[in-house]
Every structure is written in structure tokens, then in C-alpha cells.
C-alpha positions in Angstrom: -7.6 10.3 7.0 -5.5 12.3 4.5 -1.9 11.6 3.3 0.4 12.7 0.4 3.5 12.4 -1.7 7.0 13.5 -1.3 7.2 16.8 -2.5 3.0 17.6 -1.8 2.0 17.1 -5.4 -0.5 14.3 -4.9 -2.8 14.5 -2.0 -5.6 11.9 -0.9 -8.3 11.9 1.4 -11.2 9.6 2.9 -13.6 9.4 5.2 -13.8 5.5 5.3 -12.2 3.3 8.0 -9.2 1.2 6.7 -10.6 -2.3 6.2 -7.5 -4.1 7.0 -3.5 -3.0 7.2 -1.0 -5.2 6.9 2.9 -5.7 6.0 3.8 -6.9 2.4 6.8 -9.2 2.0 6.1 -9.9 -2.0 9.1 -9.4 -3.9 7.3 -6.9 -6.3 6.1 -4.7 -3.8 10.0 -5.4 -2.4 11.3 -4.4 -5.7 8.6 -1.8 -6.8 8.9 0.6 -3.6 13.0 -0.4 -3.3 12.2 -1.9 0.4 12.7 -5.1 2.4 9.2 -4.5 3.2 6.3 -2.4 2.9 2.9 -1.3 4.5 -0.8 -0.8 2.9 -4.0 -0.4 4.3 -7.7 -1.2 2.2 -9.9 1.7 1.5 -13.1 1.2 -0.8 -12.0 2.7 -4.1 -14.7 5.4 -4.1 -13.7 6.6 -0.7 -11.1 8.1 -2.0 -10.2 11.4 -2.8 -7.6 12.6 -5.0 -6.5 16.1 -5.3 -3.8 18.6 -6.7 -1.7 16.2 -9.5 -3.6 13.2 -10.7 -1.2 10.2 -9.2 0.6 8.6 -12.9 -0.3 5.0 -13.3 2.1 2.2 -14.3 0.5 -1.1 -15.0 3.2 -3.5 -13.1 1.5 -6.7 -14.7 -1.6 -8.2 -16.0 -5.0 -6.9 -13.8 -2.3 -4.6 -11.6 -2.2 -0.8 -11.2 0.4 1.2 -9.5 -0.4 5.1 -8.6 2.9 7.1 -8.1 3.7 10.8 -8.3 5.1 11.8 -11.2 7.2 14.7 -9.3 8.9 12.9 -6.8 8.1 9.2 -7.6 6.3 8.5 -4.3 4.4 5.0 -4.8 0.6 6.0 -3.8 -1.7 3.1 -4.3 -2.0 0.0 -5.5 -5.0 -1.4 -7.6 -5.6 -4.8 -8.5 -8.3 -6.7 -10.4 -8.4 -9.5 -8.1 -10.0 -6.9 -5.2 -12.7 -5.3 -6.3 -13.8 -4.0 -3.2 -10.8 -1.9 -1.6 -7.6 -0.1 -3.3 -4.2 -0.9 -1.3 -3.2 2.6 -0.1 0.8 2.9 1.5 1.2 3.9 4.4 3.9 5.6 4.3 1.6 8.3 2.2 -0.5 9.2 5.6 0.0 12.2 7.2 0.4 10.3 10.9 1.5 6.8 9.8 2.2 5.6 13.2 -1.9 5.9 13.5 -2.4 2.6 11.8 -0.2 0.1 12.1 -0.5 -3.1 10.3 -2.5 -5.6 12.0 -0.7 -9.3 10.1 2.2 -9.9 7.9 1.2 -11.0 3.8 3.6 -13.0 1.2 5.7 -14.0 4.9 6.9 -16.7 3.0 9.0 -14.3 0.4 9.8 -11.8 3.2 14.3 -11.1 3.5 16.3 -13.5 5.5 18.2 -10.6 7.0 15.0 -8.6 8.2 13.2 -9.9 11.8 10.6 -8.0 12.7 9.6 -9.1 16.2 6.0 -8.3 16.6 3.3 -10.6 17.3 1.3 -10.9 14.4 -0.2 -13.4 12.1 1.7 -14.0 9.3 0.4 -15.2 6.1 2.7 -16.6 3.1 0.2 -15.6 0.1 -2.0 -13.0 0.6 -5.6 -12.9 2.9 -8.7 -11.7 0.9 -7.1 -9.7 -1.1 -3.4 -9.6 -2.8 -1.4 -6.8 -1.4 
């Protein structure tokens, strides 16, 4: 799977199957990618492949990494101490998006009062394994 920023700065790729994708509700993931919600997926950090610009990084709080292009602004990735195993990769960033939809809903509890998404899926209101 391959995906890449705005303008085609930063670029990605991996050969690893997602491990989970889900919809996040938080309010920083709300505030940081100016959304009523947002979409990652798990990769295992060294799956991942970065090329052309390095993504800029902008530690959004204690243990918490956010990878964005420095060009356009595009939010990449998101790394957090708390999973070890897997960096939160957005959606949004793949080349065919509508390949992986997410699977359950995270932070559900914080999600927009004016925002119903009508799908099926489980939702959560903290996060599952990991924190997205």
C-alpha cells in the first residue's frame, strides 16, 4: 500500500497488512486535522517507508508524535508512546482510501452531536489496544 500528501512531497509505502482501521472521534485528532472525524489505520513502524521530503514532526503532547508535510500541511501519521507496536497512518494519505475502510468507531463517546454516521460498527468511547 502506498499513499502521500497534498501537493506529492511526502510519500509512504509498506508492504504490511493494516492491523486494524478505525474512525477517531477524540477531540485532538478533531482539532489537529480541523474534522468532525477522522480515519487511521495500524502499520508496524518499520514497515514503513518514507520517501521524497522527510514528513516534519510536531510533538502534540507528552509521549505523542504528529508527522505532517511541511509543504502543504497534510497530517501523515500519528506516533504514540503508548503503542509500541504499530504507527497510526491517515487514511486519507492512501492512494485508494475507499480500499480500507474502518472496521469500529474509537473516543465514540467525544464524537459531534451534529455528525451520525449510520454504519454498523462497534463503537468504543476510549480507545481499543491502542489510542488513536
Amino acid at each position: 500500500m502506498r499513499g502521500h500528501c497534498h501537493c506529492g512531497a511526502v510519500h509512504w509505502e509498506s508492504q504490511a497488512e493494516a492491523a486494524w482501521s478505525c474512525y477517531c472521534h477524540c477531540a485532538d485528532c478533531r482539532r489537529n486535522c480541523a474534522a468532525p472525524v477522522t480515519a487511521f489505520f495500524g502499520l508496524p513502524h518499520e514497515s514503513v517507508a518514507w520517501s521524497g521530503s522527510e514528513p516534519q514532526i510536531y510533538n502534540s503532547s507528552t509521549g505523542v508524535e504528529r508527522l505532517f508535510c511541511s509543504a502543504c500541511g497534510t497530517q501523515m501519521a500519528y506516533r504514540t508512546a503508548r503503542d509500541t507496536v504499530n504507527i497510526h497512518m491517515y487514511t486519507a494519505t492512501l492512494e485508494c482510501p475507499g480500499e480500507l475502510p474502518p472496521r469500529f468507531h474509537v473516543f465514540h463517546s467525544d464524537h459531534v452531536s451534529w455528525l451520525e454516521l449510520k454504519d454498523r460498527l462497534p463503537r468504543y468511547g476510549r480507545g481499543r489496544d491502542h489510542d488513536a
